[in-house]
ZADREN-671995 format. One record per residue: x negated, y negated, z of N, C-alpha, C in turn. Coordinates in pm, 1 decimal, padded with zeros to 6 digits, m for minus. Layout:
residues N
SITE        n.X        n.Y        n.Z       ca.X       ca.Y       ca.Z        c.X        c.Y        c.Z
SITE          X          Y          Z          X          Y          Z          X          Y          Z
...
***
This chain:
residues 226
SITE        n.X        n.Y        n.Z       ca.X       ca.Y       ca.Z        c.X        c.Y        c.Z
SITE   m00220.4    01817.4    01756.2   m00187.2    01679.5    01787.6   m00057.6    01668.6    01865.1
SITE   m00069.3    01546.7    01898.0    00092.3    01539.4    02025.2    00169.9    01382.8    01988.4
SITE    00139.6    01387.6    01836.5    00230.2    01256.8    01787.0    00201.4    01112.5    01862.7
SITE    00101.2    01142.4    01876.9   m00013.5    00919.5    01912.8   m00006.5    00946.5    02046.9
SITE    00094.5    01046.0    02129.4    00080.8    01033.2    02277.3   m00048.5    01027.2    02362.7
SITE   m00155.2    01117.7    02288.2   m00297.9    01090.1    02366.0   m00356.8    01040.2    02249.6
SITE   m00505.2    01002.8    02283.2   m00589.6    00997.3    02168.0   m00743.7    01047.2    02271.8
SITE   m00854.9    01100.1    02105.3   m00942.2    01093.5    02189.7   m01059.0    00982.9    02230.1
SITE   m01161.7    00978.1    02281.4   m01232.6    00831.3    02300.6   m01231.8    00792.8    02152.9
SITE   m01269.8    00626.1    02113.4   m01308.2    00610.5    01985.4   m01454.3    00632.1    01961.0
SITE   m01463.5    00678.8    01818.0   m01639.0    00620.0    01743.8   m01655.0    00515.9    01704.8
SITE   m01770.1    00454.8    01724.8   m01793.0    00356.4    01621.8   m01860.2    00396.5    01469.7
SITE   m01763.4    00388.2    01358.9   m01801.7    00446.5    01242.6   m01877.3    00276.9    01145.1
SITE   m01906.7    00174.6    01205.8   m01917.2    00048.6    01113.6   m02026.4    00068.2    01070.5
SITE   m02144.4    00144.1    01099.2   m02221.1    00184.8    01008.7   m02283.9    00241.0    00860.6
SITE   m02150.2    00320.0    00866.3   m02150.6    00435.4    00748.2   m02031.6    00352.3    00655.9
SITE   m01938.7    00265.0    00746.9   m01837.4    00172.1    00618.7   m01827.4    00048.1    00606.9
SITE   m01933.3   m00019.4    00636.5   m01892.8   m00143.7    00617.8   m02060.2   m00198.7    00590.8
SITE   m02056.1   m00315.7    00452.4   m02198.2   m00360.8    00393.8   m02251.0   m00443.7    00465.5
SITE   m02341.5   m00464.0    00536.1   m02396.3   m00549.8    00634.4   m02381.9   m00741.1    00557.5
SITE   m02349.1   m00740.2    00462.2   m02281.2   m00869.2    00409.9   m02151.2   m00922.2    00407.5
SITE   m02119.3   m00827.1    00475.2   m01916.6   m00846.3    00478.8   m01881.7   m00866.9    00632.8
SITE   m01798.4   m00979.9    00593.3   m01752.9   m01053.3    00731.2   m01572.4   m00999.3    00728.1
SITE   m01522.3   m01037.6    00670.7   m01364.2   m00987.6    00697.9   m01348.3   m00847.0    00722.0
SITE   m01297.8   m00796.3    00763.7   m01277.4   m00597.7    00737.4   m01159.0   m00564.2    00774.4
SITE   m01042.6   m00516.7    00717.6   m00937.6   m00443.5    00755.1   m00865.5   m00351.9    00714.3
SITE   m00816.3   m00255.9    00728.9   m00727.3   m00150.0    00671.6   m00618.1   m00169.2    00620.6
SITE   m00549.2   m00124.8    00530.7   m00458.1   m00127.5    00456.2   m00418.5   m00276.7    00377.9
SITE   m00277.2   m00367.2    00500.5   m00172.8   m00288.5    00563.0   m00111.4   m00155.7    00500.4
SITE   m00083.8   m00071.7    00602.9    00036.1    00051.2    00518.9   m00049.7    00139.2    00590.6
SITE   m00105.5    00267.1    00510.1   m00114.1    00396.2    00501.9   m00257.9    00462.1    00464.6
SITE   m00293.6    00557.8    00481.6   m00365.9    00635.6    00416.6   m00358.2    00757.4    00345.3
SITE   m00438.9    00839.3    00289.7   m00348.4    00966.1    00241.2   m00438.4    01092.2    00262.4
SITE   m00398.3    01194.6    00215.9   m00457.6    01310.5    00219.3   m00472.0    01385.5    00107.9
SITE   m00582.8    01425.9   m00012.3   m00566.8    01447.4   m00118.1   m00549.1    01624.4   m00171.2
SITE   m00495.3    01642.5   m00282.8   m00469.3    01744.7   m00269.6   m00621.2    01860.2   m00180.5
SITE   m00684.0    01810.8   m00207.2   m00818.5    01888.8   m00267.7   m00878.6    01833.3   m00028.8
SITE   m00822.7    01784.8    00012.0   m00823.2    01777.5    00167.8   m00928.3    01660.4    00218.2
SITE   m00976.4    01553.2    00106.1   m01032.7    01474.2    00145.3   m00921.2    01352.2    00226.8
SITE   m00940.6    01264.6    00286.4   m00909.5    01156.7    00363.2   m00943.7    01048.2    00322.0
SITE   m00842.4    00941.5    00276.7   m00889.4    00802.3    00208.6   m00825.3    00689.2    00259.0
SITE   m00831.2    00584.8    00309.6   m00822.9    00495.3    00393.2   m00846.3    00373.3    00289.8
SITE   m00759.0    00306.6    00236.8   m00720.6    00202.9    00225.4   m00783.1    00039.5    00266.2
SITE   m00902.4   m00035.5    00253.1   m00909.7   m00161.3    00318.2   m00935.4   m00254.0    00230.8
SITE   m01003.5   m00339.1    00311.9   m01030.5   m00455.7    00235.7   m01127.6   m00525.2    00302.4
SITE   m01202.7   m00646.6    00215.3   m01339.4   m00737.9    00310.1   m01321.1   m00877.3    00237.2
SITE   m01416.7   m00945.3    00319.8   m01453.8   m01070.0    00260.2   m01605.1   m01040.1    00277.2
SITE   m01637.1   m01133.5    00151.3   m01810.3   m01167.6    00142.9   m01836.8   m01269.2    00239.8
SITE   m01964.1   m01244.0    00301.2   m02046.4   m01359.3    00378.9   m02085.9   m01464.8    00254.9
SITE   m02156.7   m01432.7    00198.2   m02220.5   m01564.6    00109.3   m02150.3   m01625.8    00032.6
SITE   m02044.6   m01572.3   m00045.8   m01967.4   m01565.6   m00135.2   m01797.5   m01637.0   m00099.9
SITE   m01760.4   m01588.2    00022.6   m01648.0   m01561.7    00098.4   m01518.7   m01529.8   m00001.6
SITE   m01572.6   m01419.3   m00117.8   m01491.9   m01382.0   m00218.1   m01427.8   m01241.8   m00122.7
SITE   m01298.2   m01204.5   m00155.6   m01255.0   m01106.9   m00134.2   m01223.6   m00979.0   m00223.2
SITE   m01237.8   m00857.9   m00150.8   m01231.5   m00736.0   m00247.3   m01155.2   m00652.6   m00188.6
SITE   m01111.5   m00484.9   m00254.4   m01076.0   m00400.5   m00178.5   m01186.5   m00315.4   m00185.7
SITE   m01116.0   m00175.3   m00138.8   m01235.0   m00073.7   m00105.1   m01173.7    00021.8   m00033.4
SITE   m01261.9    00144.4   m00020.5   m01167.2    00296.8    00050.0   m01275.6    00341.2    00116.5
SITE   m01259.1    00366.8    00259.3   m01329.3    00437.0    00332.3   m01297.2    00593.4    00320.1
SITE   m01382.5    00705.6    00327.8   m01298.3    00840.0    00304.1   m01401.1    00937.4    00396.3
SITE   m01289.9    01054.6    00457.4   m01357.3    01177.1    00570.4   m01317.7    01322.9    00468.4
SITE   m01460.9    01374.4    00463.3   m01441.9    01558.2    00412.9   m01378.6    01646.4    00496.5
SITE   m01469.0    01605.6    00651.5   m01445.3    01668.7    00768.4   m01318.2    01639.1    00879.4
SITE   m01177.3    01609.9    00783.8   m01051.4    01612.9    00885.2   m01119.5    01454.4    00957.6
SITE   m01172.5    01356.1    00925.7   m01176.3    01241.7    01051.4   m01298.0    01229.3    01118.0
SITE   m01346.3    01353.8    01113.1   m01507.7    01372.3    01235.1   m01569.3    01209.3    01201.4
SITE   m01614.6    01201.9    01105.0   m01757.6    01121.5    01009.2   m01688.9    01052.4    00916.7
SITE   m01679.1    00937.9    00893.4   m01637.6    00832.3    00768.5   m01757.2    00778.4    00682.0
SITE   m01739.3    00755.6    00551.3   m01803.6    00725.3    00459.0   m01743.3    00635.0    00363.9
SITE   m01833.0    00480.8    00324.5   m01827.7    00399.5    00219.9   m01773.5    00461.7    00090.0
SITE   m01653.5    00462.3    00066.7   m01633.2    00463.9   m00101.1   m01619.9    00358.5   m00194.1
SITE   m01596.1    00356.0   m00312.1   m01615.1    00254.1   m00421.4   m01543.0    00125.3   m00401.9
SITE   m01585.0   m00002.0   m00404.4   m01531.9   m00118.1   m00412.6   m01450.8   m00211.5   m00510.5
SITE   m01367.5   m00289.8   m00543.2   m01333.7   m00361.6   m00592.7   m01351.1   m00503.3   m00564.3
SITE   m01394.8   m00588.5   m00665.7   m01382.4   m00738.6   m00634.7   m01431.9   m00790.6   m00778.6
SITE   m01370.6   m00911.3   m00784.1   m01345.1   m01016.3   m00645.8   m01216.4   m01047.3   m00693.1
SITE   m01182.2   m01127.7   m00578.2   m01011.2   m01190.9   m00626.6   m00870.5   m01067.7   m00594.3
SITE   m00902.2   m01003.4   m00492.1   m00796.5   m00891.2   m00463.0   m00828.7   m00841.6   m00286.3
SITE   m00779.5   m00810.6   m00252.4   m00785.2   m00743.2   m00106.4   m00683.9   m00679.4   m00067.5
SITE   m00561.7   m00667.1    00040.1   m00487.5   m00577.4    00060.8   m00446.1   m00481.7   m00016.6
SITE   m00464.7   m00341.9   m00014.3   m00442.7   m00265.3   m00051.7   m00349.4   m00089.5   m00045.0
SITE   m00293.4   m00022.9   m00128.9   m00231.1    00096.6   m00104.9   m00293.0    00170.7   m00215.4
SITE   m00291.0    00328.2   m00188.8   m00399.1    00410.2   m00242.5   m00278.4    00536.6   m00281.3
SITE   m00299.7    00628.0   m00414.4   m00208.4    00711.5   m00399.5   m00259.3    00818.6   m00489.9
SITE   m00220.8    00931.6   m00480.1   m00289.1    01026.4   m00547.4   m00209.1    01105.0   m00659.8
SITE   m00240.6    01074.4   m00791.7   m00163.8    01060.3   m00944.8   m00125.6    01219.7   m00982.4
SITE   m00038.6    01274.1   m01064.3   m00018.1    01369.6   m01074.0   m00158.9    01493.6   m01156.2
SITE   m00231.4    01388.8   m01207.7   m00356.7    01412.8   m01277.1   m00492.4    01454.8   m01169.2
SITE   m00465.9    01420.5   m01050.3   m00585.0    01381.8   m00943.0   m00643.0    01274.7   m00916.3
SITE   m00610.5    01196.4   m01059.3   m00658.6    01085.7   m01022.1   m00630.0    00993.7   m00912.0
SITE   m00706.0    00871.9   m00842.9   m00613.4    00781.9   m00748.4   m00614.0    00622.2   m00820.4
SITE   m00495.0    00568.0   m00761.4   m00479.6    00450.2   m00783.2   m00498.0    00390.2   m00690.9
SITE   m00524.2    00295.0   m00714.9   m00529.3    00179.6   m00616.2   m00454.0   m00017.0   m00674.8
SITE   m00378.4   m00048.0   m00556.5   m00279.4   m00085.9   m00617.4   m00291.9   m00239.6   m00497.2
SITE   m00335.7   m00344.5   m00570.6   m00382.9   m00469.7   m00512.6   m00339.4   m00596.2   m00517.8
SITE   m00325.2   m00653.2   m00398.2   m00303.8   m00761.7   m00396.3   m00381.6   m00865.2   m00482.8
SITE   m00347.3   m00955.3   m00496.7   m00423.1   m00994.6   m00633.9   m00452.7   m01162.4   m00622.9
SITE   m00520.1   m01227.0   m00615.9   m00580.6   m01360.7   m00611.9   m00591.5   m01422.4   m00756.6
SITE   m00570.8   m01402.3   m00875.8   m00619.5   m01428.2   m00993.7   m00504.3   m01509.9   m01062.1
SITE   m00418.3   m01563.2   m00980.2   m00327.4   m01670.8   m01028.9   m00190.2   m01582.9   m01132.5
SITE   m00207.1   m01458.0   m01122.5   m00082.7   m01432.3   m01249.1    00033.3   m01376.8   m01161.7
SITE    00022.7   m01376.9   m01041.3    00157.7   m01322.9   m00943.1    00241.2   m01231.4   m00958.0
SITE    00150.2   m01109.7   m00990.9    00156.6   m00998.6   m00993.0    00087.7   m00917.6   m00942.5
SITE    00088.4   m00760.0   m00914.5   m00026.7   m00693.4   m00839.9   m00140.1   m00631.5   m00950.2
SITE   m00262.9   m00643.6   m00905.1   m00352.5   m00573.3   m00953.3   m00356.3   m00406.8   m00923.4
SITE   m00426.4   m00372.9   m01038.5   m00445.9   m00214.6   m01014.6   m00560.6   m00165.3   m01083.8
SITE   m00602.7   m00060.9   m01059.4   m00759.3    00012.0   m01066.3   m00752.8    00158.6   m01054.9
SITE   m00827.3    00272.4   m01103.0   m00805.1    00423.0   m01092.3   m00940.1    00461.8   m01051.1
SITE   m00919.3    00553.3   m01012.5   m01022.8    00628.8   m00955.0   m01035.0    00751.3   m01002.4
SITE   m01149.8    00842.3   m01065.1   m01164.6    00937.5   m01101.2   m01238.0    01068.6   m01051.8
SITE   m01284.4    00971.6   m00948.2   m01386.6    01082.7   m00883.7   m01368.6    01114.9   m00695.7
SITE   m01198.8    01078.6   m00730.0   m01153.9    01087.7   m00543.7   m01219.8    00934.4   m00483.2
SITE   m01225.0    00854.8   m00534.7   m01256.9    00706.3   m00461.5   m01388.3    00660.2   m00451.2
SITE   m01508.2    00705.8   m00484.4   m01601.7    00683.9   m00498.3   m01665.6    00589.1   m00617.6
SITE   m01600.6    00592.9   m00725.7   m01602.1    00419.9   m00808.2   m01464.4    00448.8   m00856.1
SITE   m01407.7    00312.4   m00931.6   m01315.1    00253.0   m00960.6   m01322.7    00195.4   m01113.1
SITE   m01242.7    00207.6   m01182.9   m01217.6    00174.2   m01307.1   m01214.1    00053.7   m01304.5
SITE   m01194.9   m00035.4   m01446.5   m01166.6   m00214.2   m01436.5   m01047.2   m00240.1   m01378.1
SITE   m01029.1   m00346.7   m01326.3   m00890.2   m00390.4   m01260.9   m00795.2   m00449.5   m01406.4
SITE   m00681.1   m00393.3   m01383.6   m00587.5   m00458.5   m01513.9   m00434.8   m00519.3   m01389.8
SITE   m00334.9   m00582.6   m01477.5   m00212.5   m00606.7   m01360.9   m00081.5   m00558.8   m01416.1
SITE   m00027.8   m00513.0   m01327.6    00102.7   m00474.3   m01340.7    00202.5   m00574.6   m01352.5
SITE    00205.6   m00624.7   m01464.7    00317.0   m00721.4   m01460.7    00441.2   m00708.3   m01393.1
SITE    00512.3   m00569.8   m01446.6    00647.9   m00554.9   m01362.6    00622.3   m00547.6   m01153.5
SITE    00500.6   m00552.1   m01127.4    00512.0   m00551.7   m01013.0    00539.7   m00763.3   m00985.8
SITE    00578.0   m00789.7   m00945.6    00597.0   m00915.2   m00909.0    00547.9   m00984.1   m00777.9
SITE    00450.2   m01051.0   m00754.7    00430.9   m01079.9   m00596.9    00396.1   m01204.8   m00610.0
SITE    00428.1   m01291.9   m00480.1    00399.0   m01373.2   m00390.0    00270.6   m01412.1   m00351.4
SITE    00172.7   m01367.3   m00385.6    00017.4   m01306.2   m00322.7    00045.4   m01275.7   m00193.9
SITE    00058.4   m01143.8   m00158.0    00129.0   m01097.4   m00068.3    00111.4   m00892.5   m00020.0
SITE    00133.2   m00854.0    00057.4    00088.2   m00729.7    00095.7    00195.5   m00675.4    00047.7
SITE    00204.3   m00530.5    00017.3    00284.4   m00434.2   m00058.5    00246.8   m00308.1    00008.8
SITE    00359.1   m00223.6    00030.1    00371.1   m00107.2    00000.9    00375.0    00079.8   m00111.8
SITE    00283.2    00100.6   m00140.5    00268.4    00207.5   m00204.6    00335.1    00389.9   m00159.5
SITE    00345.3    00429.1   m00211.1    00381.0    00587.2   m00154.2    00411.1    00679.8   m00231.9
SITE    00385.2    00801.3   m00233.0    00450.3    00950.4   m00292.2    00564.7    01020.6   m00280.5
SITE    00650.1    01001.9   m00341.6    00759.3    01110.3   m00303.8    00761.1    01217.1   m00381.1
SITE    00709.3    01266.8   m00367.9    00711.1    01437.3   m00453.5    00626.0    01394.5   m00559.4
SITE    00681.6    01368.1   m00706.1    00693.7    01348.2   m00821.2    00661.5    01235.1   m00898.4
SITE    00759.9    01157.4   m00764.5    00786.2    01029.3   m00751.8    00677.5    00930.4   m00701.4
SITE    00727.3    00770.2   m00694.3    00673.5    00698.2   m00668.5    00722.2    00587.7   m00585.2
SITE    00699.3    00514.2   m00487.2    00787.1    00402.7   m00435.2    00697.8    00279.1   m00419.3
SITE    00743.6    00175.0   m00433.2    00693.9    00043.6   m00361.3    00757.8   m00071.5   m00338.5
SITE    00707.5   m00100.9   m00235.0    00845.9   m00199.1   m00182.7    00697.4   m00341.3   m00161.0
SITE    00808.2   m00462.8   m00216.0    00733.4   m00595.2   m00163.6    00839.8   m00720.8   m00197.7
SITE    00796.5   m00848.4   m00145.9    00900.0   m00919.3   m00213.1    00908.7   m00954.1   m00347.8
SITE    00973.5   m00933.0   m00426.7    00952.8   m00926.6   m00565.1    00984.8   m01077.3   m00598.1
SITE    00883.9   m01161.5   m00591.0    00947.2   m01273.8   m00656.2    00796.5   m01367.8   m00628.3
SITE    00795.0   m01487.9   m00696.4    00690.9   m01568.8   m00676.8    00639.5   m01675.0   m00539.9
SITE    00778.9   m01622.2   m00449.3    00780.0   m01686.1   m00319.1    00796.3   m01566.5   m00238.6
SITE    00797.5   m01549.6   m00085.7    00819.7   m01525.2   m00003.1    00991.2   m01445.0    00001.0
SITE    00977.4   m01409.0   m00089.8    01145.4   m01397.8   m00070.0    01184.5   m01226.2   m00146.4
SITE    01329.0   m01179.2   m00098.1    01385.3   m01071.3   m00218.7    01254.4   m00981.8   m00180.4
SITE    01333.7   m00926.9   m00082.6    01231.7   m00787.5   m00052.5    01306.3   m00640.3   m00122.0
SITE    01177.9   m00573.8   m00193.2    01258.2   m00506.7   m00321.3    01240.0   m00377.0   m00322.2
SITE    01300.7   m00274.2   m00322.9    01205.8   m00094.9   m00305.8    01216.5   m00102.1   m00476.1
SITE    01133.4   m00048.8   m00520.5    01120.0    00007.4   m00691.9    01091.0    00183.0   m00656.3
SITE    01118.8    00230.5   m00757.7    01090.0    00369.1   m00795.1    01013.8    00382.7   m00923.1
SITE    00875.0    00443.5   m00948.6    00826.1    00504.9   m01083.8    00824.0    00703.4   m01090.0
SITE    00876.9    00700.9   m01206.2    00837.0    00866.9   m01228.8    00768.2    00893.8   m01312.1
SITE    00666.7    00788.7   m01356.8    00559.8    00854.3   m01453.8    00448.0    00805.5   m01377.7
SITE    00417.8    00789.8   m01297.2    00293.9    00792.2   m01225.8    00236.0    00633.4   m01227.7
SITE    00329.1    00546.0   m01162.3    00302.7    00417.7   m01157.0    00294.5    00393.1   m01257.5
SITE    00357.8    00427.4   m01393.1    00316.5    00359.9   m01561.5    00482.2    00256.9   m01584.5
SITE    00548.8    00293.4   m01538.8    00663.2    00194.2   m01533.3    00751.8    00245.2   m01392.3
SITE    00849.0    00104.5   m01352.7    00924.6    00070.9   m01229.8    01047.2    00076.1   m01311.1
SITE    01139.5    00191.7   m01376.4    01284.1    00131.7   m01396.9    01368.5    00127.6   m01309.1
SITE    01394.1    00170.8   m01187.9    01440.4    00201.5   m01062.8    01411.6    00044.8   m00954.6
SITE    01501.4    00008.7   m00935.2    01451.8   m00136.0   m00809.8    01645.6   m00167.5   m00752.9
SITE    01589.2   m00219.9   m00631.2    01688.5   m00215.2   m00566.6    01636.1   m00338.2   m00450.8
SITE    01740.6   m00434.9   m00421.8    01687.0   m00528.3   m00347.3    01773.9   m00489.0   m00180.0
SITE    01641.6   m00486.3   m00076.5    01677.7   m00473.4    00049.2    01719.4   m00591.0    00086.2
SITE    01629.9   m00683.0    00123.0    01701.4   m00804.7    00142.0    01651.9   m00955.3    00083.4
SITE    01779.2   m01024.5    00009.3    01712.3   m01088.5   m00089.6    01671.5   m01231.5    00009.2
SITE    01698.3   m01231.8    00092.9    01645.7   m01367.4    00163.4    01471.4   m01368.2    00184.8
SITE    01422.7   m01427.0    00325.6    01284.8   m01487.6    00320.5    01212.6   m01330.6    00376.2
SITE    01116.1   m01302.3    00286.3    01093.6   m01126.0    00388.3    00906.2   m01147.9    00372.6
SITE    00844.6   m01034.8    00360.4    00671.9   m01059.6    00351.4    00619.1   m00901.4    00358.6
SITE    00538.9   m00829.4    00475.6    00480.6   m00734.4    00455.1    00592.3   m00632.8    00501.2
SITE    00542.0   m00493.8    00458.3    00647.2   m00373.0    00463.9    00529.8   m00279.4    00445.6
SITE    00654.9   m00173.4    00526.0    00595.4   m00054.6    00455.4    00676.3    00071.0    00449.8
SITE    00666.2    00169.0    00366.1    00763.6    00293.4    00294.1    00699.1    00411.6    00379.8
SITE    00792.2    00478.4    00422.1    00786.0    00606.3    00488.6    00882.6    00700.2    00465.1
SITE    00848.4    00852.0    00454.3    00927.3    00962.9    00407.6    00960.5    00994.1    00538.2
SITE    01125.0    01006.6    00619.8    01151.7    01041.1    00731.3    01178.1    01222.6    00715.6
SITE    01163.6    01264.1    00817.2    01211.4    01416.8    00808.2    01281.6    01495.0    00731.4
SITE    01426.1    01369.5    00708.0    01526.5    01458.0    00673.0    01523.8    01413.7    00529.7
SITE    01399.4    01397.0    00504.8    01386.0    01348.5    00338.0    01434.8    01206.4    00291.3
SITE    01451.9    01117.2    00394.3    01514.7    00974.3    00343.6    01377.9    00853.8    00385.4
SITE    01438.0    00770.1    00300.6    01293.3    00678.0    00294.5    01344.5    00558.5    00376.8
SITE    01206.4    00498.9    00484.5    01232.7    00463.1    00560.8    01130.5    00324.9    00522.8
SITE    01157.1    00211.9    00556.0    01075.7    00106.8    00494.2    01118.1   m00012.2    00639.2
SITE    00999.6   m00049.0    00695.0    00995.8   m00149.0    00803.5    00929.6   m00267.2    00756.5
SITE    00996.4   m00389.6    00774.0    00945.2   m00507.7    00674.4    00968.2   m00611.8    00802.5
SITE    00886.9   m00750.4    00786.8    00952.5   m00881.5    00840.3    01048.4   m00957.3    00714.7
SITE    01134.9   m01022.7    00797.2    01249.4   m01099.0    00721.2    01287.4   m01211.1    00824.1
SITE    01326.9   m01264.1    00764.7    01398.6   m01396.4    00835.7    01538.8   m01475.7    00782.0
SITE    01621.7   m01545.0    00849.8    01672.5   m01683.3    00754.6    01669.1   m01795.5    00707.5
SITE    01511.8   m01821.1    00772.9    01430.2   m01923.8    00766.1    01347.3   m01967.0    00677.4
SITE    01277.9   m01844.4    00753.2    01083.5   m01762.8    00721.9    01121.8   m01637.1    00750.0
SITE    00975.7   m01597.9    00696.1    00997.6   m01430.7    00659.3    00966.9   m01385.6    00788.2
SITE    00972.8   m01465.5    00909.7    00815.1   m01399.4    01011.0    00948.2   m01382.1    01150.5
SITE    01064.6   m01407.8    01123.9    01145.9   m01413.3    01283.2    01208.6   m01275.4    01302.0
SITE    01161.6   m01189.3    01254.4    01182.7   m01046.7    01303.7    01139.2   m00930.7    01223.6
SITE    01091.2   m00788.8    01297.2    01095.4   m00677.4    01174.1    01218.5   m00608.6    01186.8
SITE    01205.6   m00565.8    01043.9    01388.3   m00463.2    01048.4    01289.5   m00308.5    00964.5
SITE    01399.1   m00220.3    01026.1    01396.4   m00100.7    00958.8    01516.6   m00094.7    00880.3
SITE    01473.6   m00007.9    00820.5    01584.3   m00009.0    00666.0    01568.2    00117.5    00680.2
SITE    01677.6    00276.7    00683.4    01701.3    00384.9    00629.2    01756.9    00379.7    00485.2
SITE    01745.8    00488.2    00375.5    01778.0    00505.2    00260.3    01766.2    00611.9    00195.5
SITE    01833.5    00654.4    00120.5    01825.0    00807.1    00072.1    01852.5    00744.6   m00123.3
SITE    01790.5    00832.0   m00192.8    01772.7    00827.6   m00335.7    01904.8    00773.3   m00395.8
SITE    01974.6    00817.7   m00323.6    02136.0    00793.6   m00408.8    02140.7    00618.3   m00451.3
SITE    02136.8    00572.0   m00327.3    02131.1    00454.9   m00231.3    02049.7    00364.4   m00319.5
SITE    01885.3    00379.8   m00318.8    01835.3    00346.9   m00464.6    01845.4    00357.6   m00562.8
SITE    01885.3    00423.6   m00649.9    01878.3    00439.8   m00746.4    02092.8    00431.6   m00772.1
SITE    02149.0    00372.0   m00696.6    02277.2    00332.3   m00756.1    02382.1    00432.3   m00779.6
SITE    02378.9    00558.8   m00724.0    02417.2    00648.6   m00726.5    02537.0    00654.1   m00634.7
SITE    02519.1    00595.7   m00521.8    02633.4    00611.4   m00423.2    02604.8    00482.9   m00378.6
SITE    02728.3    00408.7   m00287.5    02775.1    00270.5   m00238.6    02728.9    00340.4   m00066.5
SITE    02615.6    00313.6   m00108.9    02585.5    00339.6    00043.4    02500.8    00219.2    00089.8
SITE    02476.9    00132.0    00200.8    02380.2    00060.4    00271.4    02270.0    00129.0    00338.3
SITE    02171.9    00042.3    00335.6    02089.3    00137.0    00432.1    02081.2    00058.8    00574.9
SITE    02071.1    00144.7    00686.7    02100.4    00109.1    00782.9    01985.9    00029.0    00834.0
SITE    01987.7   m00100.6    00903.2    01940.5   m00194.8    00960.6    01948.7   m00177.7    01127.7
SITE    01837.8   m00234.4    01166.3    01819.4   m00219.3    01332.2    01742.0   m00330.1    01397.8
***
């Protein structure tokens, strides 16, 4: 690969992932992953035609990307989604949530994404009904969203037991913010690109650099803004 500089033609894969009853379709926002074991899992979400209920869902490749395939669904009352792979093998899946308690939903997977456990909610996650960020750091765990019942207080958390508790949180910026997302930069520091505003959340994106210290209160450091 040459880092997004070329690509090759596209496929059309809407055959093999998407239910001929579903009208909405989109990926993530955020990420996808790569599991230990070298499968490919992709993150989306739909709306129903008849229904116009919303769900999530994981598209997933054996073959490095060649060929995509339908994996297990969630619904109703959830859609945007982040996917992550548990120290057990198991995956999570970690959802935006429609069900009035303004918090995120979550669901496991046991068989690499192909069905999904019952949906339960993470209380300590806090949201807006709103898109979130998921991710792996080693051991670790990150997610960043606005933590609050509005639009506002955009927050990185840390878990080290495998998404079972957030004692780790740290607020990037507590004014008007919305979607993000967490990235491991080279030199091992976590990199998180969000919209924010002083308004509304929507009058610019910022990058945020950060290193563990930084989160977790260790050192009086900022993370750098651009």
């Amino acid at each position: 690969g040459d880092d997004g500089v070329t690509w090759s033609k596209p496929v059309e894969i809407t055959g093999t992932t998407k239910k001929p009853d579903w009208t909405w379709y989109a990926t993530g926002p955020g990420v996808g992953i790569q599991l230990t074991g070298g499968r490919l899992i992709i993150p989306c979400d739909f709306a129903v035609k008849v229904t116009k209920d919303y769900g999530s869902h994981v598209i997933y490749s054996d073959d490095h990307g060649k060929t995509w395939k339908l994996g297990g669904s969630v619904q109703p009352k959830c859609n945007e989604c982040q996917v992550v792979e548990l120290a057990d093998g198991s995956l999570l899946l970690n959802m935006r949530s429609y069900r009035g308690l303004n918090c995120r939903a979550v669901t496991k997977s046991f068989d690499s994404g192909l069905t999904w456990s019952g949906v339960t909610h993470d209380r300590t996650l806090v949201e807006p009904v709103c898109q979130a960020s998921l991710i792996r750091y080693g051991d670790n765990f990150l997610f960043s969203n606005p933590a609050d019942t509005k639009r506002v207080n955009m927050t990185v958390r840390m878990s080290r037991d495998n998404c079972g508790s957030w004692p780790v949180s740290r607020t990037l910026y507590p004014g008007p913010s919305a979607y993000s997302c967490l990235s491991i930069l080279d030199d091992g520091e976590i990199a998180c690109l969000y919209e924010r505003g002083e308004k509304h959340p929507y009058e610019m994106i910022t990058f945020a650099a950060f290193n563990l210290e930084w989160l977790t209160n260790d050192a009086d450091w900022l993370p750098e803004k651009k």
